[in-house]
C-alpha positions as CSV (number, residue, x, y, z in Angstrom):
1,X,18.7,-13.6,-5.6
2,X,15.3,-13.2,-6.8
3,X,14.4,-11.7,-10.6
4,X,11.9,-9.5,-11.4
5,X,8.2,-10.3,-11.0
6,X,6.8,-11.6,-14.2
7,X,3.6,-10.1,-14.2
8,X,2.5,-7.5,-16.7
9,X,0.8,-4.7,-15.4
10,X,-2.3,-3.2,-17.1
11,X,-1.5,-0.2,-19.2
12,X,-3.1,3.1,-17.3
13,X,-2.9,6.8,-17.4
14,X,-0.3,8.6,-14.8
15,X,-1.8,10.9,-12.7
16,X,0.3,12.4,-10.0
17,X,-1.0,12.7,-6.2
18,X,1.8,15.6,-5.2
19,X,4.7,14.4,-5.9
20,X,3.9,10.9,-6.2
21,X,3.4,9.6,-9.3
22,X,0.4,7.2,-9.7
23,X,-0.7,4.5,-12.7
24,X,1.4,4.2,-15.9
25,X,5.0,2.7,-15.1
26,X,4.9,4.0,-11.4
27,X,5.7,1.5,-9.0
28,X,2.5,0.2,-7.1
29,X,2.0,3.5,-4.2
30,X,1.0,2.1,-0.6
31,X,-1.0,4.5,1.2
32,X,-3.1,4.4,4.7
33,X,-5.5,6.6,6.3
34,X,-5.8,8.4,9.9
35,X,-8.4,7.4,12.5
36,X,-7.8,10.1,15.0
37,X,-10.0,12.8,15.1
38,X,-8.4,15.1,11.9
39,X,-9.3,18.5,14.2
40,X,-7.2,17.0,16.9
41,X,-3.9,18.6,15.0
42,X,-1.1,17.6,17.1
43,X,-2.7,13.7,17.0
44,X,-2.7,14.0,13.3
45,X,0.4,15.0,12.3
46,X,1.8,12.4,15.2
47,X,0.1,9.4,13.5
48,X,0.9,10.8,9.6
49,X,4.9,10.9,11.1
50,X,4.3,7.5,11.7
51,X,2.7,6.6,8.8
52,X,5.8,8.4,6.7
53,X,8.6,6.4,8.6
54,X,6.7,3.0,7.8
55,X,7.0,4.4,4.1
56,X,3.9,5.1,3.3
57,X,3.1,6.4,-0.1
58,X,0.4,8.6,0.5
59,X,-2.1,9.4,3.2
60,X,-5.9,9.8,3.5
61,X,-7.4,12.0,6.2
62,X,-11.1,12.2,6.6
63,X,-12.7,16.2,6.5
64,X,-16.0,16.0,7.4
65,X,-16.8,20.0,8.3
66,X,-15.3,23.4,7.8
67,X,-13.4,23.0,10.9
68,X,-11.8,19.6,9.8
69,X,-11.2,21.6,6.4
70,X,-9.1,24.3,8.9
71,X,-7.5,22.0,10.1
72,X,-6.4,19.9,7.4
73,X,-4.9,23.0,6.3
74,X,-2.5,23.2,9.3
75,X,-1.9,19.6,9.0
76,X,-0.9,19.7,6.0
77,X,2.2,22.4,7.0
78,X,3.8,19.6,9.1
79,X,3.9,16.8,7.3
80,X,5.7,15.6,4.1
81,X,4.1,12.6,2.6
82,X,0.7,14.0,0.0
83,X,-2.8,14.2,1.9
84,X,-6.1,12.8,0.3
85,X,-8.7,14.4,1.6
86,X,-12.2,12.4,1.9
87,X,-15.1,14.2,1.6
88,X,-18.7,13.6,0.8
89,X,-21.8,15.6,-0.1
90,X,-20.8,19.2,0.7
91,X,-18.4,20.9,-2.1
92,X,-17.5,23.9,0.0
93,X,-15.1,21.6,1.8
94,X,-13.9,20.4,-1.4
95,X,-13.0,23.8,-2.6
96,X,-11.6,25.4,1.1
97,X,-9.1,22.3,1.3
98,X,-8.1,22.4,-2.4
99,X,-6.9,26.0,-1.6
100,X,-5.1,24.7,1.3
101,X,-3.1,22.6,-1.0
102,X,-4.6,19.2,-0.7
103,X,-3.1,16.8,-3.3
104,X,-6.2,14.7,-4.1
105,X,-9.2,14.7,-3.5
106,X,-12.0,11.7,-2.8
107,X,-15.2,12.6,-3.7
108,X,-17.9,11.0,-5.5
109,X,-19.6,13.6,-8.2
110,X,-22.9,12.4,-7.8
111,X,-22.9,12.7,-4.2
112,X,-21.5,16.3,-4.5
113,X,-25.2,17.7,-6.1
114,X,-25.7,19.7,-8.7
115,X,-24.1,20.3,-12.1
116,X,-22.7,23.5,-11.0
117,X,-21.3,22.3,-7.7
118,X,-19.1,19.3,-9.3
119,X,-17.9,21.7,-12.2
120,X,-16.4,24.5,-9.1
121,X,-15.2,21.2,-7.7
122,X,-13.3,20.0,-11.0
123,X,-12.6,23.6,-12.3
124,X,-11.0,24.1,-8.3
125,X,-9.5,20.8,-8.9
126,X,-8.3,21.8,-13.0
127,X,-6.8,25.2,-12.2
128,X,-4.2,23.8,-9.2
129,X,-3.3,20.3,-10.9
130,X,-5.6,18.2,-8.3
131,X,-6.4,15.0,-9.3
132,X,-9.6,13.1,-7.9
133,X,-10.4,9.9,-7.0
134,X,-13.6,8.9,-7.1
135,X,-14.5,6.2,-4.5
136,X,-17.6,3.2,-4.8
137,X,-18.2,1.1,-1.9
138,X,-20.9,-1.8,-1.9
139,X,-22.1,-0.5,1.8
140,X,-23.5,2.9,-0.1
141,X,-24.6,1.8,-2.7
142,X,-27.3,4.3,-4.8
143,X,-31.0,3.6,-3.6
144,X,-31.7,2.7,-7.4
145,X,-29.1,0.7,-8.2
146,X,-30.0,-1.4,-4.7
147,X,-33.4,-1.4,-6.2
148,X,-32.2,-2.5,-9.7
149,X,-29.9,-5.4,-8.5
150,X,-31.4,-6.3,-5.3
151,X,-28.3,-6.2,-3.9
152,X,-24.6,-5.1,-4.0
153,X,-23.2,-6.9,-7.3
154,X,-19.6,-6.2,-8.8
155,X,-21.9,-5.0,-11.7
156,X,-23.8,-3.0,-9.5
157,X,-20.4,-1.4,-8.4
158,X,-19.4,-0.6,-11.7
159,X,-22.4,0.7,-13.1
160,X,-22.0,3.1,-10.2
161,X,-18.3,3.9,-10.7
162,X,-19.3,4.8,-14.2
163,X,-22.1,7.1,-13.4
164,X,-19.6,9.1,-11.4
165,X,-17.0,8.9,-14.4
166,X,-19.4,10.5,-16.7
167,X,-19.5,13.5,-14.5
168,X,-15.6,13.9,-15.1
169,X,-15.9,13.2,-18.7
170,X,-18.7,15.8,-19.7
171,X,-16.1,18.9,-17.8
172,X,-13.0,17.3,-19.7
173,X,-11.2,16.2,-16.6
174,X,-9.0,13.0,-16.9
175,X,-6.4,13.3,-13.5
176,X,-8.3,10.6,-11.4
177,X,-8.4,7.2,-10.3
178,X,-11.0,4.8,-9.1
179,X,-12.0,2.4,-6.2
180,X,-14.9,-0.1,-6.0
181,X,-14.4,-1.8,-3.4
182,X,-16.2,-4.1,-1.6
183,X,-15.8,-6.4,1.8
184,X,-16.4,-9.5,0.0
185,X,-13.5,-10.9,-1.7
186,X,-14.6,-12.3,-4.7
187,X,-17.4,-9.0,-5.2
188,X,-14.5,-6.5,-5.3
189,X,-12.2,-9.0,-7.5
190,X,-14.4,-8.9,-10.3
191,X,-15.8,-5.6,-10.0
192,X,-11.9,-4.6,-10.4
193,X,-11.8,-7.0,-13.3
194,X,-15.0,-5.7,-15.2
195,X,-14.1,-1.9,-14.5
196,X,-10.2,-2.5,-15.8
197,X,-11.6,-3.2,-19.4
198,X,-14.0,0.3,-19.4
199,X,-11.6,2.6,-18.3
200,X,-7.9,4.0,-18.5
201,X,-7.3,5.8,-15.2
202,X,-5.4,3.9,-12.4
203,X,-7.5,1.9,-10.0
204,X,-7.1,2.1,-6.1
205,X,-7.4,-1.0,-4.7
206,X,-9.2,-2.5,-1.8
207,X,-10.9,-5.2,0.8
208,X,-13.3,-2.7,2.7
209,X,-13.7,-3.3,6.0
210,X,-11.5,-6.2,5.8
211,X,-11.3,-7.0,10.0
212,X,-9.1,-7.2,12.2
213,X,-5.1,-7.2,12.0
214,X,-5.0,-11.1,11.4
215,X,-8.3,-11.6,9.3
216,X,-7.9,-8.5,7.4
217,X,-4.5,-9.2,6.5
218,X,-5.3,-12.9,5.3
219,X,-8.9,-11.5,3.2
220,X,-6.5,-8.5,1.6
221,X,-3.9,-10.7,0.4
222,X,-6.1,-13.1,-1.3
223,X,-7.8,-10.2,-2.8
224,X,-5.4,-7.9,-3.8
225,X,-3.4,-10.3,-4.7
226,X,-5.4,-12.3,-7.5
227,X,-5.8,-8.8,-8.8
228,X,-2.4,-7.9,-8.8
229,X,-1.1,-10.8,-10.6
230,X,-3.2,-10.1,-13.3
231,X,-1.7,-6.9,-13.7
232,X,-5.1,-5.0,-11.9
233,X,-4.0,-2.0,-9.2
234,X,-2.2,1.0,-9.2
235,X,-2.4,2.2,-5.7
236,X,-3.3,0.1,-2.5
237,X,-5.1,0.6,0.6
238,X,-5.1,-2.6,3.4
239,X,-8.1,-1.9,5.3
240,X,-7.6,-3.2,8.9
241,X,-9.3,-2.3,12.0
242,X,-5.5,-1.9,13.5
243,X,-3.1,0.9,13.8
244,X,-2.4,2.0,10.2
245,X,0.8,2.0,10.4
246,X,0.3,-1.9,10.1
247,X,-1.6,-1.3,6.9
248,X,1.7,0.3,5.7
249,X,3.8,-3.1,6.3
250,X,0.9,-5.3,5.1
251,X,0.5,-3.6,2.1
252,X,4.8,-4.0,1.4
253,X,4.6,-7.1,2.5
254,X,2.2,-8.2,-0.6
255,X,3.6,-5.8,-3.2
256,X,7.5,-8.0,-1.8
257,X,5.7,-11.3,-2.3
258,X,4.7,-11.1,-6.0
259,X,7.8,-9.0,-6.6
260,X,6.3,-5.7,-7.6
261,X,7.8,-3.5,-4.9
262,X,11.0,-4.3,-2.6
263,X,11.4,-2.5,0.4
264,X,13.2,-3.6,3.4
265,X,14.0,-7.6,4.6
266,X,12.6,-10.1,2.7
267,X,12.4,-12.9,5.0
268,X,12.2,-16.7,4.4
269,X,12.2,-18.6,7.4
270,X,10.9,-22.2,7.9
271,X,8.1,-22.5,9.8
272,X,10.4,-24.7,12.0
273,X,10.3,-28.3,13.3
274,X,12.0,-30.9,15.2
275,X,15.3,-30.9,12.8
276,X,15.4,-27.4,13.6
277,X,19.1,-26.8,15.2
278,X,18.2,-23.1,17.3
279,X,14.8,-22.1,18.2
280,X,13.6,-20.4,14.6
281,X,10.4,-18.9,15.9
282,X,12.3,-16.8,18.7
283,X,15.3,-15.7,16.3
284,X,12.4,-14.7,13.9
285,X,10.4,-12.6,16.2
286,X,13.1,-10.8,17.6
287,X,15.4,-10.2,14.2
288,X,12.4,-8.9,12.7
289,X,12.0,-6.4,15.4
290,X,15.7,-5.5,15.2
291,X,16.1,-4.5,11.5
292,X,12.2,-3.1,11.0
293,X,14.0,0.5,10.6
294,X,15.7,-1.1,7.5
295,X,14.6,0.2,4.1
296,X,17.2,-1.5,1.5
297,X,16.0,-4.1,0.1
298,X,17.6,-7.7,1.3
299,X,16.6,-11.3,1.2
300,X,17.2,-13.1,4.4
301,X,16.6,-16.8,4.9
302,X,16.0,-18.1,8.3
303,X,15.9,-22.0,7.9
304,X,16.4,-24.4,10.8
305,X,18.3,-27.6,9.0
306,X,19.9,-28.6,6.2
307,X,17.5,-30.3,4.5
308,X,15.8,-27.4,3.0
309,X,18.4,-24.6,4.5
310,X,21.4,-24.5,2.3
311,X,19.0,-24.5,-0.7
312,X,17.5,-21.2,0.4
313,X,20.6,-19.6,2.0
314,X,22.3,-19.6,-1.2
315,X,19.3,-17.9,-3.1
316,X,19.4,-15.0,-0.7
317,X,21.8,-12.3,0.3
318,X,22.4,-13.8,3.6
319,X,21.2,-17.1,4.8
320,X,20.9,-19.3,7.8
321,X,21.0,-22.9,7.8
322,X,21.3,-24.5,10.8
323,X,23.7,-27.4,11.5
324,X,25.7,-29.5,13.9
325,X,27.7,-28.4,15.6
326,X,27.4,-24.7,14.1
327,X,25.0,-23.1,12.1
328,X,26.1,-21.8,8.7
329,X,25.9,-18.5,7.1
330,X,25.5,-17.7,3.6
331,X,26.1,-14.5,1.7
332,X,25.6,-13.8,-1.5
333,X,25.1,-17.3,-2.1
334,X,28.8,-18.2,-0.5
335,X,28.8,-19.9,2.6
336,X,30.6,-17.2,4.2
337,X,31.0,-18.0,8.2
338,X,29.8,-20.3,11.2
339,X,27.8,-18.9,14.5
340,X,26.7,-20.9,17.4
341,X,23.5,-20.5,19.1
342,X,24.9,-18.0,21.8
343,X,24.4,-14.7,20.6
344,X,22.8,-15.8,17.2
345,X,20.7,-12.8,17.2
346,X,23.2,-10.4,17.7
347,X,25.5,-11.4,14.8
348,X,22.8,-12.1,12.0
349,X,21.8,-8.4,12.9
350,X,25.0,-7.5,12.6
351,X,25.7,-9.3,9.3
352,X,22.5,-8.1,8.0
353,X,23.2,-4.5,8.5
354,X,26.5,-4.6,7.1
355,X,24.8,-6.4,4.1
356,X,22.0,-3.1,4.0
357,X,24.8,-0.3,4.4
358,X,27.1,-2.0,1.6
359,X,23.9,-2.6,-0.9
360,X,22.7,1.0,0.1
361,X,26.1,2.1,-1.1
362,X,26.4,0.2,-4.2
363,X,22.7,1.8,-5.1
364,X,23.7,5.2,-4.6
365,X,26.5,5.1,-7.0
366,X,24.4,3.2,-9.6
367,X,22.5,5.8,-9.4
368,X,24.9,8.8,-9.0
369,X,26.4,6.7,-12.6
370,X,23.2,7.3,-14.0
């Protein structure tokens, strides 16, 4: 079985977004955001469900007017998982959703207006344990700091996250966390990187407009994760123009591959060939179908021979390989049973949620030991 990831994570302050905890030793929070219409309530609610049985971590919901705000509010009486609420320019919305009981709110200070506007905001913000994050993005950018750098630089985006971080400073208010993020890769990378050394607050991380489910995936990873292996990101956002709730398994997936978070089947599976002894592709698609409602974490390898397959079956908690004349199965490293390729599906699905409910057991009363 796999050890713990080896990388170091950069030392931040905690803040908490309702009841999840966010920055310091907190593990690395996964959150989405809606794209139905936030006054369409019953929409809402249905995709933030979603979003909460994919596991996400936190939700962000756009509030553009007084009537989103209303809304928001009755939103936020039907669902569990903590609401961000986005809003720019006008503070009133700010101030009606944090009595509401919003549990962050993204707003950029400078965008907000005058002094006394961002202090009701903070003070609003202060007095019911709101934290804030404050949000850059290299498509809205300040007309000055286009002018100064001609065009979006990762210096550009810090010198902008800072200006807005000065406005918490001066009113004393720490709880918040920061994004600059930008849609090319290696502009949000090091605008994470030069940011990381100015400030102690936890940083959201993101790809902005990253594309579609394929491309977006591929451009996130790469991004997200040179940062996280350096120890960069307390929160994560995969921006994909998909349903969210594929943001959700994206961003798992990523945190699973450099071993920061583990949630649900770890799969190794070869990418198959002519050695290959059943059809891996097919048993892949449709196992991972089967077990996507699992949430302990497993390793599963799926490999097709035995060049490569006993190797990797032994590693994980149950593995494949395939052979002649019957595929062999590995648990706990132990080769444990034979299956043929009639029915192959069925019984690794079976195995595997054995594996989950025993594992799920032997957690609880780790746990219950204290």
């Amino acid at each position: 079985m796999h050890c713990e990831s080896p990388i170091k994570r950069r030392p931040s302050r905690k803040i908490w977004v309702g009841s999840v905890p966010v920055g310091g030793d907190a593990p690395i929070a996964v959150q989405s955001m809606t794209n139905t219409e936030t006054c369409d309530v019953e929409a809402t609610v249905g995709q933030i469900r979603r979003l909460e049985d994919a596991g996400a971590d936190i939700v962000r919901v756009s509030v553009p007017s007084m009537e989103a705000a209303e809304a928001f509010g009755r939103i936020k009486q039907q669902v569990r998982v903590p609401l961000v609420a986005d809003i720019h320019f006008d503070y009133q919305i700010a101030l009606r959703v944090a009595e509401l009981g919003v549990d962050c709110l993204r707003i950029n200070p400078g965008n907000i207006g005058r002094e006394d506007r961002v202090k009701a905001v903070v003070e609003a913000a202060r007095d019911k344990g709101i934290p804030i994050r404050i949000g850059v993005n290299a498509g809205s950018l300040e007309k000055d700091l286009q002018k100064k750098y001609g065009e979006p630089t990762p210096e550009a985006l810090v010198e902008s996250a800072l200006r807005h971080v000065e406005h918490l400073d001066r009113l004393n208010f720490p709880d918040f966390k920061v994004s600059v993020k930008a849609s090319d890769v290696f502009m949000a990378v090091e605008a994470y990187r030069l940011l990381a050394k100015q400030i102690e607050q936890p940083l959201h991380l993101g790809i902005t407009e990253a594309g579609g489910l394929r491309s977006g995936t591929v451009k996130s990873a790469v991004g997200l994760g040179m940062l996280l292996a350096e120890g960069i990101g307390d929160t994560i956002r995969i921006s994909l123009a998909a349903d969210p709730v594929e943001e959700i398994k994206v961003g798992y997936d990523i945190l699973k591959s450099l071993r920061l978070r583990s949630r649900g089947i770890n799969f190794i599976a070869c990418p198959s060939c002519s050695r290959q002894n059943f059809d891996v592709v097919k048993t892949m698609n449709e196992l991972e179908q089967r077990v996507e409602d699992l949430l302990v974490p497993l390793d599963v390898a799926v490999i097709g021979c035995v060049v490569n397959g006993p190797g990797e079956a032994k590693e994980a908690h149950i593995g494949l390989t395939g052979g002649t004349p019957n595929n062999l199965v590995y648990i706990d490293g132990a080769p444990a049973s034979k299956l043929t390729n009639d029915n192959l599906v069925d019984e690794l699905e079976k195995l595997i949620r054995r594996k989950a409910a025993e594992k799920a057991e032997a957690d609880a009363a780790v746990i219950a030991r204290g």
